[in-house]
C-alpha positions in Angstrom: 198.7 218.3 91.0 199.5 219.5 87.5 201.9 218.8 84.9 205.0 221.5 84.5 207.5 220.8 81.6 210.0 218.6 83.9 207.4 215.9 84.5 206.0 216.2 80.8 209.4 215.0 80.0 208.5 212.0 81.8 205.8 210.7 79.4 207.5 208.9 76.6 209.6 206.7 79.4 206.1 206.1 80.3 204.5 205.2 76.9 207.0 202.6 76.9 206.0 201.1 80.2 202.3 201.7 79.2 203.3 199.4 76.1 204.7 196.3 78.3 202.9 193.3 79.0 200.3 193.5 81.3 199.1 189.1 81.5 195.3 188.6 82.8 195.8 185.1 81.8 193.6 182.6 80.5 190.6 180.7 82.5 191.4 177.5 84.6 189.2 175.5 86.8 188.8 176.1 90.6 189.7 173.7 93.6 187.9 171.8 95.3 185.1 173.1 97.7 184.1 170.7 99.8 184.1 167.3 101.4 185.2 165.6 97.9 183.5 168.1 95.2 186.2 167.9 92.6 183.4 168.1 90.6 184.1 172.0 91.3 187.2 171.9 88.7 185.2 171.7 85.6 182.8 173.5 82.9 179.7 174.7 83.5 176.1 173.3 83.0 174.5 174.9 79.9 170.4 175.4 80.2 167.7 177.5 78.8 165.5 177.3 82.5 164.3 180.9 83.6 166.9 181.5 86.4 164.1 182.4 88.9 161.8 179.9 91.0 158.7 179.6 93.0 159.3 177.7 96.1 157.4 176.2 98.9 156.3 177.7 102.2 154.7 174.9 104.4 157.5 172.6 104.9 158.7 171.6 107.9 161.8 173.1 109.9 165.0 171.0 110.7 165.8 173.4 113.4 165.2 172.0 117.0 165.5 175.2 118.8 162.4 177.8 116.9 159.6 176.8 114.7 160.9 178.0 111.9 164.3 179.7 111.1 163.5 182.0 108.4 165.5 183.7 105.7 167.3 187.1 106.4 164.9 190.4 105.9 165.5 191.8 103.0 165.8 195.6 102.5 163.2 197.9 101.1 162.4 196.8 97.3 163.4 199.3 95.0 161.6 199.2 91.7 162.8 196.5 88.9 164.9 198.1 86.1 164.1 199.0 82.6 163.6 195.7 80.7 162.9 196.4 77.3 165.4 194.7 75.5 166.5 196.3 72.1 165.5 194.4 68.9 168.0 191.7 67.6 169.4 191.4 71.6 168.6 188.1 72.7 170.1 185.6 75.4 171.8 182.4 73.5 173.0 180.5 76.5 173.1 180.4 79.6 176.4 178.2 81.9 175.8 177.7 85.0 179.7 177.5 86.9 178.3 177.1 90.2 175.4 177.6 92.5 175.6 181.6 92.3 178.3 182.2 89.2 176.4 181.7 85.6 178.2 182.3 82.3 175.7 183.9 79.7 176.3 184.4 76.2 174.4 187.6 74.9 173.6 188.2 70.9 174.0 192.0 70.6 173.0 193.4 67.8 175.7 196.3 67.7 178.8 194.0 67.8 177.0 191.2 65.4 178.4 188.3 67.8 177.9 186.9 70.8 179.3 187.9 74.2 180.1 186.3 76.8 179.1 187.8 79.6 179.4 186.2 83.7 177.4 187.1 86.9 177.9 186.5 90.3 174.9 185.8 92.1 174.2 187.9 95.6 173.9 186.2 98.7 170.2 185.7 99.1 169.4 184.3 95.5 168.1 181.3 96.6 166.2 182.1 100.1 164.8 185.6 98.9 163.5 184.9 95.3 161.3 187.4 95.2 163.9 190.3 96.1 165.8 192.2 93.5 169.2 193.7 93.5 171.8 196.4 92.7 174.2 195.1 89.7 177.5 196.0 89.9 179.5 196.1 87.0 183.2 195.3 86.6 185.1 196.1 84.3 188.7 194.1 82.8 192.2 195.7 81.8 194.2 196.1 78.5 194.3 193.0 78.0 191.2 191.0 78.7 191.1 188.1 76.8 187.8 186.3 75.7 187.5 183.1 78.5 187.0 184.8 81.7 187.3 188.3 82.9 190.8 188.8 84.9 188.6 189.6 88.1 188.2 186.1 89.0 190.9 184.5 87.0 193.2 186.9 89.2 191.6 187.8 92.3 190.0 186.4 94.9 186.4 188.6 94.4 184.3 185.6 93.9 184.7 184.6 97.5 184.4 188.5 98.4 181.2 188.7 96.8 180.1 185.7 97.8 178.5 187.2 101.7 177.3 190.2 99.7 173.3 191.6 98.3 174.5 192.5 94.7 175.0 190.9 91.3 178.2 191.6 89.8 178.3 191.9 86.3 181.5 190.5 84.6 182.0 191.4 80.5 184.3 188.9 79.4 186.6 190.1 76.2 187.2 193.8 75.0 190.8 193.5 74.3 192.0 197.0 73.9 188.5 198.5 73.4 188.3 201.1 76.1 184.9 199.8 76.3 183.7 202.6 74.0 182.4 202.9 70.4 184.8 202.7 67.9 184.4 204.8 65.2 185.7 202.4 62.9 185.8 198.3 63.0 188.8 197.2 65.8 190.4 194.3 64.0 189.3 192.6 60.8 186.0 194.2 60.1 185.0 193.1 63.6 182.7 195.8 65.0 184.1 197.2 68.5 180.4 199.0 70.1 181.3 198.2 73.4 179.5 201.0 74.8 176.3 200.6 73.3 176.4 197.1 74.4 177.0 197.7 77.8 174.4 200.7 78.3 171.8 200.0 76.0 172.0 196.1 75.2 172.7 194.6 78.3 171.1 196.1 81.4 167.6 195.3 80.1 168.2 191.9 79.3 170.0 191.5 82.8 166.8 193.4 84.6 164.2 191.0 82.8 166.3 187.7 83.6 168.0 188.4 86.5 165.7 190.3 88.9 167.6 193.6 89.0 166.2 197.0 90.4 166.7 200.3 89.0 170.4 201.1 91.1 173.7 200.2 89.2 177.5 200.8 89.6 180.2 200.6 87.7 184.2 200.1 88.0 187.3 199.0 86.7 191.0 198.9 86.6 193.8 200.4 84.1 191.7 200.7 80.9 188.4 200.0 82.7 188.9 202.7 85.1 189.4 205.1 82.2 185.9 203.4 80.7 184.2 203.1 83.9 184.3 207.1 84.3 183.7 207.7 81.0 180.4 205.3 80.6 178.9 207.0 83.8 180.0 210.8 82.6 178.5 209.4 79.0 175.3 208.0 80.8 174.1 210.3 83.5 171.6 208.7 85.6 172.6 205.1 84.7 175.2 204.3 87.5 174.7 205.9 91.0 178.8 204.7 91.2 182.0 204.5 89.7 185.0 203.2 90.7 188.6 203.2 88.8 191.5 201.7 90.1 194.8 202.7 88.4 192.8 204.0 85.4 194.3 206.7 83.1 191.6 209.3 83.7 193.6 212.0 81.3 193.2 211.2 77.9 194.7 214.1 76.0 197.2 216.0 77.9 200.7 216.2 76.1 201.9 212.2 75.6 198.6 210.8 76.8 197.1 210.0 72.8 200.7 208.4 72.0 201.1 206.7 75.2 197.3 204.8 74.6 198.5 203.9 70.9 201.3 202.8 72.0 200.1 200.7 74.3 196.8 199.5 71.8 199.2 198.5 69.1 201.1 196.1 72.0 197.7 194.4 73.1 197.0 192.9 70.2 197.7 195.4 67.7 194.8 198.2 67.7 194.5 201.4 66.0 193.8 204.3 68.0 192.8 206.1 65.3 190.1 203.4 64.6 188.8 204.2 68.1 188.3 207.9 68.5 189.8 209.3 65.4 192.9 211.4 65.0 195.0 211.5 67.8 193.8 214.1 70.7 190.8 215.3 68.6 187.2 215.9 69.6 186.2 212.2 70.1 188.9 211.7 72.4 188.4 214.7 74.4 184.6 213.0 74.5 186.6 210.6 75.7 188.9 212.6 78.6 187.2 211.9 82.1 189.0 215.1 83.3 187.2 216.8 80.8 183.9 214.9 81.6 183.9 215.6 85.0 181.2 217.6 86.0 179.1 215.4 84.4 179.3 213.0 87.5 178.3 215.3 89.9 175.3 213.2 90.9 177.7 210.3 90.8 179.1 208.7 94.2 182.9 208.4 93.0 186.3 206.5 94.3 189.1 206.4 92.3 193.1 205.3 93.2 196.2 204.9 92.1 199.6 203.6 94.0 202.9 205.4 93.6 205.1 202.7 91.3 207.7 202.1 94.2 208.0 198.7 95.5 205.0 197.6 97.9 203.8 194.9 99.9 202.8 192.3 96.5 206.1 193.4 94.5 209.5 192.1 94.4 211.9 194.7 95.1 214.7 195.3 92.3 218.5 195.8 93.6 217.1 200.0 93.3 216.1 201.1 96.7 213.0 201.9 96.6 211.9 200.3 92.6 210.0 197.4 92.4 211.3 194.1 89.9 208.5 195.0 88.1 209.5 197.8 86.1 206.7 197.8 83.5 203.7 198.2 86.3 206.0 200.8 87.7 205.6 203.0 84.9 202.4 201.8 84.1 201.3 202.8 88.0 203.2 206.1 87.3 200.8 207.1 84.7 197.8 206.1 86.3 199.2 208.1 89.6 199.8 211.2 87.5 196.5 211.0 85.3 194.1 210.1 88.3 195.3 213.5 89.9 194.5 215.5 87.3 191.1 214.1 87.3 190.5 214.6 90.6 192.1 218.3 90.1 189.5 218.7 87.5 186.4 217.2 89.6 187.5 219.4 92.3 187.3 222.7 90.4 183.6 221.4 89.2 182.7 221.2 93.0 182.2 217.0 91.7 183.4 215.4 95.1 185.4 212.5 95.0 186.9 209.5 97.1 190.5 209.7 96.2 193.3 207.0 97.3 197.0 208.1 96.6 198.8 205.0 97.8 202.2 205.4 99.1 203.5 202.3 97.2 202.3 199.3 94.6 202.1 198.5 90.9 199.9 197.9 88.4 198.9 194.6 89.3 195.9 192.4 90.3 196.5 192.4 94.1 196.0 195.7 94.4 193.2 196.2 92.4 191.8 193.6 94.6 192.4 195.4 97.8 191.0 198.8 96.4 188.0 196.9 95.2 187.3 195.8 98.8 188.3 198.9 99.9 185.5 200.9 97.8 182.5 197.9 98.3 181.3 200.1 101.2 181.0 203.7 99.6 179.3 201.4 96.4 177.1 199.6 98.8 175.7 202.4 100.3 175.4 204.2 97.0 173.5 201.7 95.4 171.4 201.1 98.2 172.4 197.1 99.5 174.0 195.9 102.9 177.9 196.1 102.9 177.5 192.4 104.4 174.7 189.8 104.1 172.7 190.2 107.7 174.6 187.5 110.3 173.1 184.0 110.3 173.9 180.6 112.1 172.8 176.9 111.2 170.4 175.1 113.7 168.4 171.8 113.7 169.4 168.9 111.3 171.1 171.3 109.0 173.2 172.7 111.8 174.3 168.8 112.9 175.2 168.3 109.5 177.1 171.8 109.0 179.0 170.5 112.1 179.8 167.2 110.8 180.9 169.0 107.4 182.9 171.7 108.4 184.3 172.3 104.9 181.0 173.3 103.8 182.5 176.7 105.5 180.3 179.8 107.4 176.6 180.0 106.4 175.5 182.9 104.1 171.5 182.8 105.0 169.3 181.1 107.5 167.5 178.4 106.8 164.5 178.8 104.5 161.8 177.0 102.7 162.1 175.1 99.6 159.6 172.3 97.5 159.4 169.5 100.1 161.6 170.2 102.3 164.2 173.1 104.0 167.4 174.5 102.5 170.6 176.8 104.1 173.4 178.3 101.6 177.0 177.8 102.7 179.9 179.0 101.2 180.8 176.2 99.4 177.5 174.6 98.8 174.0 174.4 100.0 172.5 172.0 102.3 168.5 170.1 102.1 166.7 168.5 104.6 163.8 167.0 104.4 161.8 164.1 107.1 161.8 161.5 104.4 165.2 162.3 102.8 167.7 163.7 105.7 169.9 166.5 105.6 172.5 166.5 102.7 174.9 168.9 100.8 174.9 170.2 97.1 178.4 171.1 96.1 180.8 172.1 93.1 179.4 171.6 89.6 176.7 168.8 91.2 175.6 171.8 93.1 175.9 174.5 89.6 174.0 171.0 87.3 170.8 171.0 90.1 170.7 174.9 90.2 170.5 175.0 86.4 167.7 172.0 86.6 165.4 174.2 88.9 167.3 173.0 92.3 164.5 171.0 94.4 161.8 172.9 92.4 163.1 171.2 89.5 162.6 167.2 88.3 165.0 166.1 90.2 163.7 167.0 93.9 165.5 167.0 96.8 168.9 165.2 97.5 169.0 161.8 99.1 173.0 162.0 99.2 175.8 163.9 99.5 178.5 163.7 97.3 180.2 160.4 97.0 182.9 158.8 94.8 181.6 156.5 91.8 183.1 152.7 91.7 185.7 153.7 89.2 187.2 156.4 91.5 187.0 159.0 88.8 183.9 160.8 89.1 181.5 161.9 91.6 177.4 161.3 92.2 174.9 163.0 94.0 171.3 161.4 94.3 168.3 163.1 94.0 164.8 161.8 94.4 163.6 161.2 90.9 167.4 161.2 89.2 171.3 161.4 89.7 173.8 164.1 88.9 176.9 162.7 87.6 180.5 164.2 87.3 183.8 163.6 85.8 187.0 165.7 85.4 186.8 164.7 81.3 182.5 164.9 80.9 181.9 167.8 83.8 177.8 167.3 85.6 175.1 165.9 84.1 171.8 164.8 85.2 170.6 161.1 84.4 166.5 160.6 85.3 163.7 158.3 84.5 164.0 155.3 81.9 167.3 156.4 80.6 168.7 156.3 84.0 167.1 152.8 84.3 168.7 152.1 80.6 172.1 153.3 81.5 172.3 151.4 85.3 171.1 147.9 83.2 174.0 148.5 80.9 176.5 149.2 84.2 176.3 152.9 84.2 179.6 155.0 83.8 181.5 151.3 84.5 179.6 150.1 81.0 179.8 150.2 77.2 178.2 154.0 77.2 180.6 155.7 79.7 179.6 158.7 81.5 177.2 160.9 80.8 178.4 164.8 78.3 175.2 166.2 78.4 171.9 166.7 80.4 168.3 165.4 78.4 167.9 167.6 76.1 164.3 167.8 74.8 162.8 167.3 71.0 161.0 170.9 69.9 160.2 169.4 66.7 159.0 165.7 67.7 158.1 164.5 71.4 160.7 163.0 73.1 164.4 163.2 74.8 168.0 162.6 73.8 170.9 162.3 75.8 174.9 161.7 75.0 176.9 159.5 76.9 180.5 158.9 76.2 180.4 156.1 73.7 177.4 157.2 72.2 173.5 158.6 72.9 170.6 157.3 74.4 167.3 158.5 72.4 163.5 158.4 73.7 160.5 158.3 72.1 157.5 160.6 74.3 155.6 157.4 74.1 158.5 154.5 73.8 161.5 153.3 75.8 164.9 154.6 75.5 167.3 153.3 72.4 171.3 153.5 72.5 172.8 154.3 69.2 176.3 154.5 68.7 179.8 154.4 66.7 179.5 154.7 62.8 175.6 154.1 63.0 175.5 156.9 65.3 177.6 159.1 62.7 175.4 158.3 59.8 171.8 159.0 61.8 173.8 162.3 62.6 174.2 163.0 59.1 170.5 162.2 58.3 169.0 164.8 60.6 169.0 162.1 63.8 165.3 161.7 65.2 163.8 164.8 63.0 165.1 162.6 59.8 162.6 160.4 58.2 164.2 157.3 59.7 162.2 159.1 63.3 162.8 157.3 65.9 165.3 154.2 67.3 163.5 151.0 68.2 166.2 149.0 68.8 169.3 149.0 70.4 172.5 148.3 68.4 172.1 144.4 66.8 174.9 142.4 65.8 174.6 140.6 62.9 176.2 137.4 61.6 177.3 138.8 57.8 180.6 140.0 57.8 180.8 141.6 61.2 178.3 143.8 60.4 175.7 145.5 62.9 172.3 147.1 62.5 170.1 149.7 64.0 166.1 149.9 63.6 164.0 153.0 63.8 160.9 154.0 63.4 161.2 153.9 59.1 163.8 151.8 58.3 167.2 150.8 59.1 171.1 151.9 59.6 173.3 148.8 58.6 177.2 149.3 59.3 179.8 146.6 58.4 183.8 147.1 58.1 183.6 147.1 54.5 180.8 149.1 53.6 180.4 151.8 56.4 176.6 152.4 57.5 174.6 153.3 55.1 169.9 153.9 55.6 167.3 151.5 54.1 163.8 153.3 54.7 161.1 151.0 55.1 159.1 150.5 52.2 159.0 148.7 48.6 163.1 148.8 47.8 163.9 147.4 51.7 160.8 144.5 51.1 162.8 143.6 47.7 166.2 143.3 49.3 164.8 141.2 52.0 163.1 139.0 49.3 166.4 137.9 48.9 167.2 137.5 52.7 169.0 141.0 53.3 172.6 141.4 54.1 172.6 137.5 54.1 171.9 137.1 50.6 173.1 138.1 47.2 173.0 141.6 47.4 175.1 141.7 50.7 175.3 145.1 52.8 174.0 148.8 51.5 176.9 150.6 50.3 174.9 154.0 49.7 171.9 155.8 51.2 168.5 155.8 49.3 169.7 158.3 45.5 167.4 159.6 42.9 167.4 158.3 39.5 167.6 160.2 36.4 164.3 160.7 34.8 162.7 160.1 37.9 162.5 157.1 40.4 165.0 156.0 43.4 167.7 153.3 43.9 169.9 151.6 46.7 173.3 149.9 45.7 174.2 147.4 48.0 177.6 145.2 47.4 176.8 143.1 45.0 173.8 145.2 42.7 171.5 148.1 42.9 167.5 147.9 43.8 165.5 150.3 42.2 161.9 151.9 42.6 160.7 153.4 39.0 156.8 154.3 38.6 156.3 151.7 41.0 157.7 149.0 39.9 161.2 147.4 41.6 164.4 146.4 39.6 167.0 144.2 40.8 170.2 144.2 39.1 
């Protein structure tokens, strides 16, 4: 289909449409998953571990009926992608959400900032960890804002994915950018290189941490249709497909430059100009995937668009025929009229394509949806993976339990061998089993904290509980053998081990004085030991000493100072009270943090000034409580003032006044 002067009348009524509203939303937490994992509704578990494991071969099977109910064959290993990462490209963080969805932030070098940047995790992650995998990258709309990518704030993909041999790629953010370079900075000086991130920046670092192979495809709706054709016509040889549902694949015919700005300056107010230069000029034809075409020839393609009229997810208006949605019927209109004229184009390059011209439906998420489960096959078989994880069934102890647990929903693998014991991936969790420690389920953000810890390979070992409710009836626990993963709606999952967890059940765990756990351990690289926050305040270890609580204004100064890498080192002592005006004190390794209501905490180092003051009996006697941390004096020396005089230290020699 072509355009003749009767339907390029139509375009600025479009533009208009192309300008309205089109809401991805903003991120949310999930429902529950299973049995009672609320712990599924909250953030995810930060960690630096290496996503990949070794695991044990010679446990034991909990299946009754074969010796051994092994993991589903794999399909012929394809060699690993390129993973030579550029220079400045490095991986800040990594969150994990859940067992198999991890949030990573990404340093690129061309857009100066971190990106955030999600993956869901195929199938057989965790029973084939030697296997590597397609990725399959999705790409957001107009509007994409910078907490999640509208494919799983607004469909229902996640759980799609979830019985599938690929690792979907999500690039959270890119409002307005086309996904493309921008010749000039997007908004206030911020540099928009979208497409040098995603093709040069990302895939290696992907490839070297998340055990990709060399076969990639790409897709995405409204805007990242348009991008998804042009990155692969931009890139040839990088994605073996490419997918655009509803994109506008016509960049400059007659309206189309106008219609895009129009619709840039509504999301957020973009320049085109800033993008590809003057309206319609040789950067946007670049730009044009009509005009790219026959650069995708080697490229296995789908693309779709519906009509605008009123279909199955749209309200219809009192107009026979016209949805309530008036803006995605125009925006649909445009995407129907500039997706032909790609596919005109492709077709005069001899470029075949997979073309779906609905009859009805608008530009909104549950379509998208439906055409993205609609084209998994043709992108399954182009990038070489199984359009479903191979059947499997649960036997032995973890089939009783799976029986007994039916929320834990259908199995995704078979059974297969982890550190101690035996292991089976569910859709909402994965179940352990062991002789010693019985068969129990990992679920929700329990399930995402042990994944992120190394799952049984890890410190923790292998569950000896499901999830159950702590005594407060706020939070959830899973026990492991060497720790316990804790969870509440305000704190999210955190792992408690060793002689901190001994500390922390003394004091009465989340029921006591520190509260629930905010963070996991977090290890010392300067000096050897541990720290961990609680609610009310953080536990600290010495490699070679017993855990130490500091807290409330004590806690704010040691902050200040540098906490254990300061010269204080150290706690040896728990919070003290003391008898002097309310007051309370804190011992490290060099010298103490004394707090009272009216002088705020304040250091003493150990040494010649703290040996003077306590001459005269500390806080008790004349000088009374510290009211400033150790200063230098003019013309060389130090001093502490305290309430009632100052101790100094000059050439040696102590003052008191």
């Amino acid at each position: 289909m072509t355009w003749n002067r009767k339907q390029l009348r139509l375009v600025p009524v479009v533009a208009v449409a192309v300008a309205a509203p089109l809401v991805v939303g903003v991120a949310t937490g999930q429902s529950n998953n299973s049995g009672v994992p609320e712990a599924n509704a909250q953030t995810g578990t930060s960690t630096s571990a290496s996503p990949t494991s070794s695991r044990s071969t010679s446990a034991p099977t909990s299946s009754e009926s074969t010796p051994s109910s092994s993991a589903t064959a794999s399909t012929e290993q394809r060699p690993a992608a390129n993973t030579d990462v550029p220079a400045g490209v490095r991986l800040d963080r990594v969150d994990w959400l859940s067992e198999r969805r991890v949030a990573l932030w990404v340093q690129s070098a061309a857009m100066e900032r971190p990106i955030q940047v999600q993956l869901l995790l195929p199938a057989s992650w965790n029973s084939e960890p030697d296997r590597t995998y397609p990725a399959l990258y999705m790409l957001d709309g107009l509007r994409a804002v910078d907490t999640e990518s509208g494919w799983t704030h607004e469909t229902q993909i996640e759980k799609f994915f979830d019985s599938k041999d690929a690792v979907i790629v999500l690039p959270v953010g890119g409002e307005s950018s086309f996904y493309t370079d921008w010749a000039n900075p997007a908004k206030d000086g911020e540099p928009y290189q979208w497409e040098t991130f995603m093709t040069e920046e990302l895939p290696p670092l992907i490839a070297r941490d998340w055990r990709l192979n060399d076969r990639a495809g790409i897709a995405g709706l409204s805007m990242g249709g348009t991008a998804a054709m042009n990155l692969a016509a931009h890139n040839e040889g990088q994605y073996q497909f490419a997918a655009s549902f509803s994109g506008y694949l016509d960049t400059t015919s007659f309206g189309m430059p106008e219609a895009i700005k129009a619709a840039q300056l509504d999301a957020g107010g973009y320049n085109s100009e800033d993008m590809w230069g003057p309206l319609g000029g040789e950067t946007w034809k670049q730009n044009d995937p009509k005009l790219q075409a026959q650069r995708l020839k080697d490229v296995s393609l789908y693309v779709s668009a519906g009509s605008g009229n009123t279909g199955p997810w749209d309200k219809p208006s009192p107009i026979e025929g016209i949805p309530e949605n008036f803006a995605g019927y125009g925006l649909e209109l445009l995407a129907r009229m500039t997706t032909q004229n790609f596919v005109n184009a492709a077709e005069k390059a001899d470029v075949p394509v997979t073309s779906k011209f609905r009859p009805s439906g608008t530009h909104t998420w549950p379509y998208w949806q439906f055409e993205m489960t609609q084209a998994w096959p043709q992108a399954a078989e182009a990038l070489g993976t199984e359009v479903n994880a191979p059947e499997c069934k649960a036997e032995g102890e973890i089939g009783k339990f799976r029986e007994a647990n039916g929320s834990l929903g259908d199995c995704l693998t078979g059974e297969y061998a982890v550190e101690g014991g035996r292991a089976q991936d569910f859709r909402e969790g994965r179940v352990f089993w062991s002789e010693d420690t019985g068969a129990h389920a990992v679920t929700g953000r329990i399930g995402a904290t042990y994944q992120a810890a190394g799952g049984p390979e890890g410190e923790l070992g292998l569950p000896t509980s499901s999830e159950q409710k702590t005594p407060d009836g706020v939070g959830r626990y899973t026990t492991f053998e060497n720790g316990t993963i804790y969870w509440s709606p305000k704190t999210g999952a955190h792992a408690v081990s060793g002689k901190i967890l001994d500390l922390w059940s003394y004091k009465g765990s989340e029921l006591g004085d520190l509260g629930y756990p905010t963070s996991d351990a977090v290890r010392n690289p300067n000096k050897d030991g541990v720290a961990q926050g609680f609610q009310n305040g953080t536990v600290f270890q010495a490699a070679d000493g017993d855990p130490r609580i500091v807290k409330g204004a004590i806690l704010g100064k040691y902050k200040d100072l540098g906490y254990e890498n300061s010269d204080l080192g150290y706690p040896t002592s728990d919070e003290i009270s003391l008898r002097a005006g309310g007051g309370a004190l804190s011992r490290f390794e060099n010298g103490g943090i004394y707090w009272s209501p009216n002088t705020q905490a304040h250091a003493v180092p150990y040494g010649q000034i703290f040996d003077a003051w306590g001459e005269d009996d500390y806080e008790n006697g004349r000088f009374g409580y510290p009211v400033s941390d150790v200063q230098s004096v003019p013309g060389g020396g130090q001093e502490v003032e305290f309430e009632h005089g100052k101790i100094r230290l000059i050439a040696g020699r102590i003052e008191k006044s």
